[in-house]
ZAKELO-325204 format. One record per residue: residue number from 0; residue in one letter; x, y, z of N, C-alpha, C, O in turn. Coordinates in steps of 0.05 Angstrom, whole numbers, plus 5000, padded with zeros to 4 digits. Layout:
> NUM:A:X:Y:Z:X:Y:Z:X:Y:Z:X:Y:Z
...
END
This chain:
> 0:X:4743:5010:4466:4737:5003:4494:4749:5023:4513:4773:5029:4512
> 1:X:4735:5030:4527:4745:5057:4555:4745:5038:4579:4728:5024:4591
> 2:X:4772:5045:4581:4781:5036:4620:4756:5045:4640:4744:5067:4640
> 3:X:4752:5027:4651:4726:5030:4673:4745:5034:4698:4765:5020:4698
> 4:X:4742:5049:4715:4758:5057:4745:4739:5040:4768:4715:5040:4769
> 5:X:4749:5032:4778:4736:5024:4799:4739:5032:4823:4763:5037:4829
> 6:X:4720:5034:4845:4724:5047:4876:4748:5025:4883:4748:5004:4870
> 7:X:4764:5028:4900:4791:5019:4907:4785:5023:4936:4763:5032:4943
> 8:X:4808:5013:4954:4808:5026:4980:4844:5015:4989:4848:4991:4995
> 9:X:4864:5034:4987:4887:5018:4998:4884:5018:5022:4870:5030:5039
> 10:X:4906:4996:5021:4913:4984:5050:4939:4976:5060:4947:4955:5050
> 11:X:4956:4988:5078:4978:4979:5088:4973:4955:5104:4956:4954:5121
> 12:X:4990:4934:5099:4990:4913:5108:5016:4899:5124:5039:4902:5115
> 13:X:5011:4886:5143:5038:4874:5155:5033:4853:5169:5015:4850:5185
> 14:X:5058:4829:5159:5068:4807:5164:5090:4794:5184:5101:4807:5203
> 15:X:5094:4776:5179:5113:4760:5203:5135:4761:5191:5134:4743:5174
> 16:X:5156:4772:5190:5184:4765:5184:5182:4741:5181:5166:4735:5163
> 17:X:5190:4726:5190:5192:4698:5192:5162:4675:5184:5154:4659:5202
> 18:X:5151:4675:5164:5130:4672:5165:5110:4675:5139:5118:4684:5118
> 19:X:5088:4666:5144:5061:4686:5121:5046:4698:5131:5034:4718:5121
> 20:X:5043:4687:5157:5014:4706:5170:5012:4726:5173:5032:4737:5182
> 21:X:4992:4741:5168:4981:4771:5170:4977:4775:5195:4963:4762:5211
> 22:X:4995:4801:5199:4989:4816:5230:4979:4830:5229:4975:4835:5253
> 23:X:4962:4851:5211:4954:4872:5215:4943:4883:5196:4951:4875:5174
> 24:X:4925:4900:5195:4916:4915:5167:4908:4948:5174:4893:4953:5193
> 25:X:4919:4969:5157:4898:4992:5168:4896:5005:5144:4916:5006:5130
> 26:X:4874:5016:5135:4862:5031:5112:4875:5048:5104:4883:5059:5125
> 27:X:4888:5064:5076:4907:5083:5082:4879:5106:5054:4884:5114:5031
> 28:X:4863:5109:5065:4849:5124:5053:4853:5151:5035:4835:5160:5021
> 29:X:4871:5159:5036:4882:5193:5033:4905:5181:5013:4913:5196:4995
> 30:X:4911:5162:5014:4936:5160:4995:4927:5153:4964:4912:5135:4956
> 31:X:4944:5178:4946:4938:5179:4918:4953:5164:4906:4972:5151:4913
> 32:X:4939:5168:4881:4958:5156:4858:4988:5167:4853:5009:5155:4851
> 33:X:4982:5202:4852:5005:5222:4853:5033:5211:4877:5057:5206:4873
> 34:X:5019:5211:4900:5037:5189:4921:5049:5170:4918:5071:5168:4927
> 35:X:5035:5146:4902:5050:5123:4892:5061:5123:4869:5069:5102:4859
> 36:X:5062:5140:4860:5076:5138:4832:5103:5153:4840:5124:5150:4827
> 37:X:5101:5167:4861:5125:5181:4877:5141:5165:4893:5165:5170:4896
> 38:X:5125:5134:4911:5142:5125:4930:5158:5105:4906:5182:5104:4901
> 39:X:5134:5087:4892:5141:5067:4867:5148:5074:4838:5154:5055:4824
> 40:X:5147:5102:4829:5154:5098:4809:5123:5095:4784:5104:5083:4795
> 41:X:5120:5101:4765:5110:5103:4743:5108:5069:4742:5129:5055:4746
> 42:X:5081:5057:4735:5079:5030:4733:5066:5022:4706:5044:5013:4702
> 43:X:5083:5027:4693:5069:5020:4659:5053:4991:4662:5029:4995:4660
> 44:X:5060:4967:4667:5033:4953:4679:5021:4951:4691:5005:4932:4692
> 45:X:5022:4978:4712:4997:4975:4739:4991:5001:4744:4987:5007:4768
> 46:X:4988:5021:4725:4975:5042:4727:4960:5049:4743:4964:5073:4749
> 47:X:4940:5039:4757:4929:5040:4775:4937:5034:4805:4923:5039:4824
> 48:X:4960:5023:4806:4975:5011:4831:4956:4991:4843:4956:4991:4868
> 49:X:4937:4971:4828:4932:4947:4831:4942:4925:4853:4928:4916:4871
> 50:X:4966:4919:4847:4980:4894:4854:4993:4910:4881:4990:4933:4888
> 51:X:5010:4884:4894:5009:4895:4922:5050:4904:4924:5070:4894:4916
> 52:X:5043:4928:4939:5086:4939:4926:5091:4935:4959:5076:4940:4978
> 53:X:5118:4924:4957:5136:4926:4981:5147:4950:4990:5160:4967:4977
> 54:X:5139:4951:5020:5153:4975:5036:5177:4975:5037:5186:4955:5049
> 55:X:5198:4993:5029:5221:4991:5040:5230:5013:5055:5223:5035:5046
> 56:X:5246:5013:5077:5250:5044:5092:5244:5071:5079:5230:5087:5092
> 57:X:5252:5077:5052:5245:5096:5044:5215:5107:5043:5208:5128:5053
> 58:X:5200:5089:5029:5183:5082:5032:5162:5096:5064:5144:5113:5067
> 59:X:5174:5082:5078:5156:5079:5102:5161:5111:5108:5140:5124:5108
> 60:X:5176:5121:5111:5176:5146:5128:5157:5170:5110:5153:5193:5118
> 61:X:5146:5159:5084:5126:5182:5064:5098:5162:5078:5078:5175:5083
> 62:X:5096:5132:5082:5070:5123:5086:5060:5135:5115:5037:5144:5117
> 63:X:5078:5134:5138:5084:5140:5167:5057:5159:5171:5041:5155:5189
> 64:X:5055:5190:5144:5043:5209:5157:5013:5201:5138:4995:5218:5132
> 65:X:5013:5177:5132:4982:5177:5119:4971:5150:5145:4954:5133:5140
> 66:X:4983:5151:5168:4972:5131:5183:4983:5137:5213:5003:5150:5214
> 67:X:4971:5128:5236:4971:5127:5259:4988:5108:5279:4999:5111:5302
> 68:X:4987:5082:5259:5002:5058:5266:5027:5064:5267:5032:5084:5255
> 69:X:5045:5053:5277:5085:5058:5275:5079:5036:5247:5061:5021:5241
> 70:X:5105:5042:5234:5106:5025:5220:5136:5016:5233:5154:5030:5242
> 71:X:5134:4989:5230:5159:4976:5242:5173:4957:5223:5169:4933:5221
> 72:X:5193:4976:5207:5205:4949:5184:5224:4930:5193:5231:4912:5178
> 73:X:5234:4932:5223:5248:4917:5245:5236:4887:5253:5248:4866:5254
> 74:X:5206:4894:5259:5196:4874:5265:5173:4870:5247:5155:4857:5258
> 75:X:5168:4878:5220:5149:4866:5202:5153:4873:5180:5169:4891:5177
> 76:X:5141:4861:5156:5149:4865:5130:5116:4879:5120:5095:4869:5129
> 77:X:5116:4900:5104:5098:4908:5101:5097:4917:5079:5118:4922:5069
> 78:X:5071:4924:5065:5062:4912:5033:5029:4935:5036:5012:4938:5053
> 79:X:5034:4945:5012:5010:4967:5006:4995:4943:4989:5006:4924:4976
> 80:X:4970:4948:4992:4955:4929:4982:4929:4946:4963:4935:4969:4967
> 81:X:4910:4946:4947:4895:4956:4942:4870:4926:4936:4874:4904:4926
> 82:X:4846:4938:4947:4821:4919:4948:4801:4937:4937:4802:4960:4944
> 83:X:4781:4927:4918:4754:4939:4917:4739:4942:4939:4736:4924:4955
> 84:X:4726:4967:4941:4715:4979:4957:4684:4976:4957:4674:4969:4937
> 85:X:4675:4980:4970:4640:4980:4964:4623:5006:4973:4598:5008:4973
> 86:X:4646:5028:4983:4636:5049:4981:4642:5067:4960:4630:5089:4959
END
């Protein structure tokens, strides 16, 4: 059996400190695998970076130049997300 790839689309995502609700979403289109395996680390169960990884300062200042938005770990908690795509 051969791994099937599927179109992806990440997404930086952010929340309420205090909270669940979603504040925000913006597409982070440009960001590789090579990148996340650099901010997170080698993911022997998520090779694909699937599941959704926590931002932590370090973090944010490598995501910062694949997006337009501030990222604010002061006032939100934020989480790379990956969704199937339909393009």
């Amino acid at each position: 059996m051969t791994a099937q790839h599927h179109r992806v689309i990440r997404v930086l995502e952010w929340y309420e400190k205090e909270g669940v609700d979603l504040v925000g979403e913006v597409a982070l289109p440009t960001l590789t695998l090579s990148v996340l395996e650099g901010l997170f680390g080698v993911q022997k169960d998520d090779p694909f970076f699937y599941n959704k990884y926590e931002v932590l300062p370090a973090h944010a200042e490598v995501l910062q130049g694949f997006t337009t938005v501030t990222i604010e770990l002061d006032n939100y908690a934020y989480l790379v997300a990956c969704y199937a795509s339909d393009s």
